[in-house]
C-alpha positions in Angstrom: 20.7 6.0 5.9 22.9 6.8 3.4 21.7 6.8 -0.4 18.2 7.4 0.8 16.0 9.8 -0.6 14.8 12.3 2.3 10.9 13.5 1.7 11.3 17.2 1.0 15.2 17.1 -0.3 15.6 18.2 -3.9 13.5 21.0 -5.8 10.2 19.8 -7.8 11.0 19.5 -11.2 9.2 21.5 -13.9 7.6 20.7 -16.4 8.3 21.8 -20.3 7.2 25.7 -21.0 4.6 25.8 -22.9 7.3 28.5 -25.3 10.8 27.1 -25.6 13.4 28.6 -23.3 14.3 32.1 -24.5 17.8 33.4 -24.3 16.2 37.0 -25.0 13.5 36.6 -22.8 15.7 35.3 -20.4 18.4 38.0 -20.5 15.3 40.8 -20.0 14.3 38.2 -16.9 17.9 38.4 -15.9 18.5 42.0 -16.3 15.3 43.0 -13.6 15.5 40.2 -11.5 18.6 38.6 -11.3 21.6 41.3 -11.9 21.6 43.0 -8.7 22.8 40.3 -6.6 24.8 38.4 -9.6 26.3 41.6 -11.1 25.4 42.6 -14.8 28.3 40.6 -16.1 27.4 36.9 -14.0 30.4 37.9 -11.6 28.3 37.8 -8.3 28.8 40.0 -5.7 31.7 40.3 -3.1 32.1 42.7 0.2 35.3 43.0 1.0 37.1 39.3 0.8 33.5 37.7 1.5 31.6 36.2 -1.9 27.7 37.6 -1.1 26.4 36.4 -4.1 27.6 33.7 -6.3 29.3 34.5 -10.3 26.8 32.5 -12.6 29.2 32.5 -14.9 32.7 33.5 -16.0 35.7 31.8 -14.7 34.8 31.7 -11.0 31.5 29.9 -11.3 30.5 26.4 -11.6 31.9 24.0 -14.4 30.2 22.9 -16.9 30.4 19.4 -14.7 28.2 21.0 -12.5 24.5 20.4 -11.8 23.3 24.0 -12.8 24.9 23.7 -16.1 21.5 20.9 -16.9 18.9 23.9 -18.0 16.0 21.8 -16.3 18.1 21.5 -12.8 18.9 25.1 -13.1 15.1 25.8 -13.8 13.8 24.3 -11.1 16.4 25.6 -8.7 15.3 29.3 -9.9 11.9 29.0 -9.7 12.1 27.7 -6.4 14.8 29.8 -4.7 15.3 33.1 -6.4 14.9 36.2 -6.5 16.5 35.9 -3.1 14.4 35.4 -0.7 11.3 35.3 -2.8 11.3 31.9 -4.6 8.3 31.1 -6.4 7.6 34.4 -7.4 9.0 34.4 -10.9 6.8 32.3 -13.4 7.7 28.4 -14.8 8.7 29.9 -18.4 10.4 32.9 -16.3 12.2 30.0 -14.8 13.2 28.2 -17.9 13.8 31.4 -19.9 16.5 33.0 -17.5 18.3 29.5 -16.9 19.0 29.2 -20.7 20.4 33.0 -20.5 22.7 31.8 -17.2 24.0 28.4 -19.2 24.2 30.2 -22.5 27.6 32.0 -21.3 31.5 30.7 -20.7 32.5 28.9 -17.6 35.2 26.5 -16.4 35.5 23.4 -18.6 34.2 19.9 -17.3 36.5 18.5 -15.3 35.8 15.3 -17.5 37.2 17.1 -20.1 38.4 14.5 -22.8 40.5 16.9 -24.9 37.6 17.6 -27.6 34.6 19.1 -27.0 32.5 17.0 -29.4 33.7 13.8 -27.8 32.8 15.5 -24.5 29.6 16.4 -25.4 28.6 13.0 -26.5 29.9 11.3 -23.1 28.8 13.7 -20.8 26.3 16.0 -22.4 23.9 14.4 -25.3 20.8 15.9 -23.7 18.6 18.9 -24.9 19.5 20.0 -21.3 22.9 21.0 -21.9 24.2 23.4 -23.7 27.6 22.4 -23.7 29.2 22.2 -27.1 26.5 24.1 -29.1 26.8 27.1 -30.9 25.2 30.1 -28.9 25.7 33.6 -30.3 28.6 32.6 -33.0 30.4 30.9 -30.0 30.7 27.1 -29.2 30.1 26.8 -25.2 32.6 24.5 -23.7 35.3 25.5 -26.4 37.5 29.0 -25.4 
C-alpha cells in the first residue's frame, strides 16, 4: 500500500566515523575511485547523446533540494552502491569522507530557494548534514 515502508527499500544508514568527514581525504577517495565514471571535474560521463554516468556536481547535477545533498544520505548511498558495481567495498569513513568532497562543490540552487541563502539555510538546511550555506574553500555553497 501506498506510504508503506517495504523491508529491504532504502540503504542502511551509517553510523558517525570515528574521524570527521574529510574533504581531503575525500578528494584522494574521489580521485582513485570515483573519477573515472564521474569525470575529474563531477561532470559524469556521456556517449554520444546518452548520460553513462551521472555529474555529481556542476550545473547538470542534483539541486541542493535533493536527497544526496544530506552528507549522511549521500554516505550511505556510496558505501552501499559504488564504486559501480562493487558497493560495499570502500570503507564507512571512505564513505563519509568522499560524500563531504561530492557536497562540498556548486550545484543548482534549491528549488525552495527563498531569495537569501541564510534564510534558506535555516528553513531547509539547519542540520550538520548539509552543507548548504557554509563556507567551504573561501566559497559559500548555495550562493554563485
Amino acid at each position: 500500500p501506498p506510504c508503506e515502508k517495504v523491508a529491504g527499500a532504502g540503504y542502511k544508514k551509517l553510523d558517525k566515523p570515528a574521524q570527521a568527514p574529510d574533504y581531503q581525504r575525500g578528494l584522494a577517495v574521489y580521485e582513485a575511485q570515483c573519477a573515472l565514471c564521474h569525470g575529474a571535474g563531477g561532470e559524469g560521463t556521456r556517449s554520444g547523446n546518452t548520460q553513462v554516468f551521472p555529474p555529481l556536481w556542476g550545473a547538470q547535477s542534483y539541486n541542493w533540494g535533493a536527497g544526496m545533498s544530506n552528507i549522511s544520505n549521500a554516505a550511505a548511498f556510496i558505501k552501499a552502491n559504488m564504486p559501480f558495481s562493487q558497493g560495499d567495498t570502500l570503507s564507512d569513513q571512505q564513505a563519509w569522507d568522499v560524500a563531504i568532497y561530492i557536497d562540498s562543490q556548486d550545484r543548482p540552487q534549491d528549488p525552495r530557494f527563498t531569495r537569501d541563502v541564510a534564510t534558506t539555510r535555516k528553513a531547509f538546511h539547519d542540520t550538520d548534514d548539509s552543507l548548504y550555506g557554509k563556507t567551504v574553500n573561501g566559497r559559500i555553497l548555495g550562493q554563485k
